[in-house]
C-alpha positions in Angstrom: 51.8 32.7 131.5 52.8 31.8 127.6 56.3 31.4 126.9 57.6 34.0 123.9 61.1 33.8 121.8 62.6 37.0 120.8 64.7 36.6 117.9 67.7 39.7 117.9 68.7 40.5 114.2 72.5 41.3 114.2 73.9 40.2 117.8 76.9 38.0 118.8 79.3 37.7 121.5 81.3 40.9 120.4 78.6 43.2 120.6 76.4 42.2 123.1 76.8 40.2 126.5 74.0 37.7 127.1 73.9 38.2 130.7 73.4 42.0 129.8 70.6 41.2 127.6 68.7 38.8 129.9 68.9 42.0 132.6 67.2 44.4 130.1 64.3 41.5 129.3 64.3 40.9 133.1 63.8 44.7 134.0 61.1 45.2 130.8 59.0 42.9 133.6 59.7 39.5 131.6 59.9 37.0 133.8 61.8 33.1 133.5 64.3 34.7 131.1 67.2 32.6 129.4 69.6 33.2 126.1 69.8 30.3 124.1 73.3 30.4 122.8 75.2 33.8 122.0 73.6 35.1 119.1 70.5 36.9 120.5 67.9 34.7 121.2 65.7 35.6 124.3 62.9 33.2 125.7 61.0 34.8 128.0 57.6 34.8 129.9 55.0 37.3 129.5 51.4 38.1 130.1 49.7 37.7 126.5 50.4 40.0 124.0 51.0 40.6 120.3 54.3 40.1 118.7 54.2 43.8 118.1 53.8 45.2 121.3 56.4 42.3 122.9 58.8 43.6 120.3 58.6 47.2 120.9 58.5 46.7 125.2 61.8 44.6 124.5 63.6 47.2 122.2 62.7 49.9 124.6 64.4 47.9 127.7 67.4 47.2 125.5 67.9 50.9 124.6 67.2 52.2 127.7 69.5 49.4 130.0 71.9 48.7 127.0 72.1 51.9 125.3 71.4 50.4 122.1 68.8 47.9 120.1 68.8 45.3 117.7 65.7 44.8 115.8 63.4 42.0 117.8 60.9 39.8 116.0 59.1 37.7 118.6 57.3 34.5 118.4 55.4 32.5 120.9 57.1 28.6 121.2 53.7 27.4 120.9 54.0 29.0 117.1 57.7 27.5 117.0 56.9 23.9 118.3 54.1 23.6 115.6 56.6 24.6 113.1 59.0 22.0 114.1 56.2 19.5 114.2 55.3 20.4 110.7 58.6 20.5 109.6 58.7 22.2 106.4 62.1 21.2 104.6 60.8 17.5 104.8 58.8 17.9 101.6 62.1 19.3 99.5 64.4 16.8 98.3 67.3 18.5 99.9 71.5 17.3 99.6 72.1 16.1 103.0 74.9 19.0 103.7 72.2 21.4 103.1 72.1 23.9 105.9 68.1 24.7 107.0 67.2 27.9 107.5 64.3 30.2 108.9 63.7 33.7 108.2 61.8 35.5 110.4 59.4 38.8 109.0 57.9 41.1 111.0 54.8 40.9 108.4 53.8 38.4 106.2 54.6 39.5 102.6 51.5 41.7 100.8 52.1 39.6 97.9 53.1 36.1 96.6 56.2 36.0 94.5 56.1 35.0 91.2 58.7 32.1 91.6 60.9 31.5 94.1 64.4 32.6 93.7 67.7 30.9 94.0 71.5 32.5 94.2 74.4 30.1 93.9 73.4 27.2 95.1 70.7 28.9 98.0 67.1 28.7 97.4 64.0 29.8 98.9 61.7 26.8 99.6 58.6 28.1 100.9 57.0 31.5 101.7 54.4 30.5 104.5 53.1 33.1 106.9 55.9 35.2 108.5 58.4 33.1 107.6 61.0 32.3 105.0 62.2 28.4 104.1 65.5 28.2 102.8 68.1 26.1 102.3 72.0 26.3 100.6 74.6 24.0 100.6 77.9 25.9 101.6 80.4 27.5 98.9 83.6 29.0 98.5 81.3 32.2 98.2 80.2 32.1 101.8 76.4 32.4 102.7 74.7 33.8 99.9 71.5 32.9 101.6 71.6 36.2 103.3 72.0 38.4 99.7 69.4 36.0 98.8 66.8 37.1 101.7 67.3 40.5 102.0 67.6 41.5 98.2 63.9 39.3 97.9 62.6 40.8 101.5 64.6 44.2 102.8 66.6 44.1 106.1 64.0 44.3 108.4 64.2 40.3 109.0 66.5 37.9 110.9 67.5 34.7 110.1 68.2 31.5 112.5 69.3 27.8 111.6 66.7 25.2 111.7 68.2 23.4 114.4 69.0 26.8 116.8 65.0 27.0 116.4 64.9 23.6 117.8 66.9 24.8 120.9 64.7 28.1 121.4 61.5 25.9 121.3 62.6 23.8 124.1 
């Protein structure tokens, strides 16, 4: 059965308990569930399906055993580990305190942008598919990256370190 990573915009500790969320996963019908640190990221296995309707079955169980939902974006770790092998940030001549980022879409963008933008000291690298390179160096201003993404792609994303990717895909 192929192995999926759901990807949970806006959770943490404080607002939602990984044991909790591995219950709602486990009684969608998911099976060989685990949370990969406590910032909603769910690998699961699952008969084959599209991202789309793996999102929706997971946002469904979370509502209904939860009470709530946080947006899902899924991706298969076959997808993951041949972005890791690729490794996108190695072709940027990047500070080596920059933090590596990945932004997840639901969609891959309907157009290319004319340049890619940059906010105090955060950039966007690469548009490829559905997902968003960046990298910032950290500032007295906090992570911009975020204003960045979402002023250049909406809300409807969710962002993970480069190296939390590396865990999931594991």
């Amino acid at each position: 059965m192929p192995r999926y990573a759901a990807f949970l915009r806006g959770v943490m500790p404080t607002n939602a308990k990984m044991p909790d969320l591995k219950r709602a996963f486990e009684k969608a019908g998911f099976t060989e569930v685990r949370t990969v640190l406590g910032s909603g990221n769910v690998v699961f296995s699952a008969r084959a399906a599209s991202d789309v309707a793996l999102q929706r079955k997971a946002e469904a169980a979370m509502q209904e055993h939860l009470g709530r939902t946080f947006a899902t974006i899924v991706r298969s770790i076959d997808e993951l580990q041949a972005l890791i092998a690729a490794d996108p940030f190695s072709k940027h001549r990047l500070p080596p305190e920059s933090k590596r980022i990945v932004t997840f879409l639901r969609e891959a963008p309907t157009r290319a942008l004319p340049r890619l933008p940059e906010q105090d000291g955060a950039r966007i690298l690469q548009v490829s598919g559905r997902e968003v390179f960046t990298a910032y160096v950290r500032t007295p201003k906090g992570p911009v990256f975020m204003s960045l993404i979402e002023k250049t792609f909406g809300e409807d994303v969710t962002t993970r370190t480069w190296d939390t990717i590396k865990k999931v895909a594991r």
